[in-house]
N, C-alpha and C positions, 0 to 999 in steps of 0.2 A: 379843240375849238371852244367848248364850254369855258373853260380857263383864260380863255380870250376875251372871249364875251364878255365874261365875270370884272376883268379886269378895266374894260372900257366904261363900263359903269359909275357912275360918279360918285366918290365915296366907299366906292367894294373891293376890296381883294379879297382873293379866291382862297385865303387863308380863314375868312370869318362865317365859310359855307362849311358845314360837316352834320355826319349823322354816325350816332354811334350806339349801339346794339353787341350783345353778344354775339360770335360765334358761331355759336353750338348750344344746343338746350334739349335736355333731355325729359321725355314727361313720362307719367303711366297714362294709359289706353283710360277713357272713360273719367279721367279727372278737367281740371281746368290748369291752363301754361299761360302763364306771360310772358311776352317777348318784350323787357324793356328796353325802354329806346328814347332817345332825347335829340334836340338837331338844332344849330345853331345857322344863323346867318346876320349879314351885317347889321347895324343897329341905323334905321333911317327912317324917320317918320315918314316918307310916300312907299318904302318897302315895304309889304306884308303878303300873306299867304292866303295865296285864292285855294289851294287843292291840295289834300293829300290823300296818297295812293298805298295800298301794299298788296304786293304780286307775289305770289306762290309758284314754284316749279320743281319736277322733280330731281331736277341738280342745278346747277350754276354755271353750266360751260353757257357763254356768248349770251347772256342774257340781261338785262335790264329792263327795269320796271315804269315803262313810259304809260303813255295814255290807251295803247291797246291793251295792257293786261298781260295776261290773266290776273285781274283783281279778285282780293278776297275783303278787299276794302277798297269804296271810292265815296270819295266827301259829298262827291257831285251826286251819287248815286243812291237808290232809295234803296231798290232791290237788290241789298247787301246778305249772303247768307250768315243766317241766325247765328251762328255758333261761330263767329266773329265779329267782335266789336271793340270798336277804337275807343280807348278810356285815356286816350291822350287830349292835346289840343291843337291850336295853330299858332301857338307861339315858341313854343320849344319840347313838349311831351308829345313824344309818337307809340307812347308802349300799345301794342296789339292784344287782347286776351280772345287764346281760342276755347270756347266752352266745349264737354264732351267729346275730348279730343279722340280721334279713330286714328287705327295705324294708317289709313289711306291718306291722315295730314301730314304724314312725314314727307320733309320737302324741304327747297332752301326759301327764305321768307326776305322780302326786299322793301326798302321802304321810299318814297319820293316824295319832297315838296316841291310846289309850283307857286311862284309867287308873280306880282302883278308888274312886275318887269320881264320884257322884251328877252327869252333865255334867261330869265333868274332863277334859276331851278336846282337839284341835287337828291341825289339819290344814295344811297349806302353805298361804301365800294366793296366790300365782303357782306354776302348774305347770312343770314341767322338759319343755320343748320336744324332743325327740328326734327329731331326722334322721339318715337313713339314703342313703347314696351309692357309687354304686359306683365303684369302680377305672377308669380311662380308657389305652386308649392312643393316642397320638397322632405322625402324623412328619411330620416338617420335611423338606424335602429341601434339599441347600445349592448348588443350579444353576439353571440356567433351562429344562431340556431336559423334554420332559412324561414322557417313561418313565425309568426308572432303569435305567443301563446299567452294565459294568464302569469301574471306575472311579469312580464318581462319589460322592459325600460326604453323608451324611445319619442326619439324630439320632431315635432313638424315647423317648417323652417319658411317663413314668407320673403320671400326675395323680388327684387327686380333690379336688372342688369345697368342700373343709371350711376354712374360716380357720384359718390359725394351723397347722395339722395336716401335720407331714414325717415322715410314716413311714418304718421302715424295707422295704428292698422285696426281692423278687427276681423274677425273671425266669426265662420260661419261651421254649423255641423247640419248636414242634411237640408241647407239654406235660412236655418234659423240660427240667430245669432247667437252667439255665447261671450261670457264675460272679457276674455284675451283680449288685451290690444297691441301686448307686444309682439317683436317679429319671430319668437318662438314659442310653441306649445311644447311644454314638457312632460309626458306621460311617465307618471312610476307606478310598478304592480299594476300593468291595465289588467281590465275583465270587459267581459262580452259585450259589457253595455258602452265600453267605449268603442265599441264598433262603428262603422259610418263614414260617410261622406263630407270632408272637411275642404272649404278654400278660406281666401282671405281677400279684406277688398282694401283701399285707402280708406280712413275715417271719414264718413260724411260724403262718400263717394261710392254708393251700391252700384255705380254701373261699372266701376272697376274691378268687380271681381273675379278674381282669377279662375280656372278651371277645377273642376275638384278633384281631389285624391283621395285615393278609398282603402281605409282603414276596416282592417278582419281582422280581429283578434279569435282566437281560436279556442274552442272549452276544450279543455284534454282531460279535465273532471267528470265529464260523459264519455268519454272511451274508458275511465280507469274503472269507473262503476258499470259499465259492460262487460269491460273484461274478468271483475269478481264473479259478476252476475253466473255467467258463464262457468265458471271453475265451478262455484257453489251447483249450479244446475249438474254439474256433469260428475259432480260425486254425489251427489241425493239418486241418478239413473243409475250408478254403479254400485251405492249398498241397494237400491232396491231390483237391481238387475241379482243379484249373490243371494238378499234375502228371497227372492221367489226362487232361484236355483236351489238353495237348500231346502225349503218346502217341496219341489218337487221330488228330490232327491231319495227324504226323509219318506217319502210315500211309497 
């Protein structure tokens, strides 16, 4: 019916209406994503664009982005939530940025203009997939021994599960930051002091940061000097255990 419409318009075929956006986009938890997007319609000095809309749902089956919503954007609208805002326009840019994105934004993302003709209207016809993932860390150890001792060699590994996607990172230990900004820490000969509580967040983005993982290195240099301790104790009891037996003896 739309295509009808469109076509009875003076001057329009339904070939100069489109809106084109990604897919699929994938972000970390706590950063900022743009959805860009661009939409064209016919070139007519009395056409122009009263309204533009972007509706959010948690998938895509039977849905379209008319005047009930669910809006996460409405032009008409004041009471738009903060952590969406349209930095496109009305003449051909509709990109979307969601600031402080949460995994509860994952969703499909739709976009529609409405213009000052009688049905002049169009919406995406595939919505913009949007996931949401968090920050990982992970470690390698590079021996075969099951606890980590002084000594011994092993990499911490900042991941998140997005194609294509290399951030830049930094790194926290105990939630203060340290110099790394690459996506590995590589430890060689640790000692106790690198002990501790290590994540990582996106650069410029502390609300991304991932869960921490907790690093024990181990002194084996205080069991070795107990166990001398020990040897030495138990042959000082044993000549002076023999030298008071032969005092007794001699008597």
């Amino acid at each position: 019916m739309l295509q009808i419409i469109l076509l009875l318009l003076p001057g329009v075929i339904s070939a100069d209406w489109s809106v084109n956006h990604p897919t699929s986009i994938c972000g970390v938890r706590g950063s900022h994503v743009t959805i860009p997007c661009n939409f064209t319609y016919p070139t007519n000095k009395t056409l122009q664009v009263t309204k533009v809309l972007w509706c959010s749902y948690r998938n895509e089956t039977n849905k379209n982005c008319d005047t009930q919503g669910p809006h996460v954007y409405n032009s008409s609208h004041t009471n738009i939530q903060n952590n969406f805002q349209y930095t496109g326009n009305n003449i051909s840019n509709c990109s979307l940025l969601i600031s402080n994105i949460h995994l509860t934004s994952s969703g499909v993302y739709l976009f529609r203009f409405i213009t000052n003709w009688p049905g002049g209207f169009w919406s995406s016809k595939q919505g913009a997939e949007v996931t949401v993932k968090d920050l990982k860390v992970s470690m390698i150890k590079l021996g075969d021994n099951e606890n980590i001792t002084v000594g011994d060699s092993l990499n911490l590994t900042c991941n998140v599960s997005c194609p294509g996607h290399v951030p830049e990172l930094q790194w926290f230990k105990d939630h203060k930051t340290i110099p790394d900004t690459g996506p590995i820490l590589t430890f060689t000969n640790v000692t106790p002091e690198d002990s501790g509580n290590y994540s990582c967040s996106l650069k410029n983005f502390k609300s991304s940061e991932s869960e921490q993982i907790r690093l024990y290195v181990e002194d084996t240099s205080g069991h070795t000097t107990l166990f001398w301790v020990g040897i030495i104790g138990a042959c000082l009891f044993s000549i002076i255990f023999i030298i008071a037996a032969v005092i007794l003896i001699t008597r």
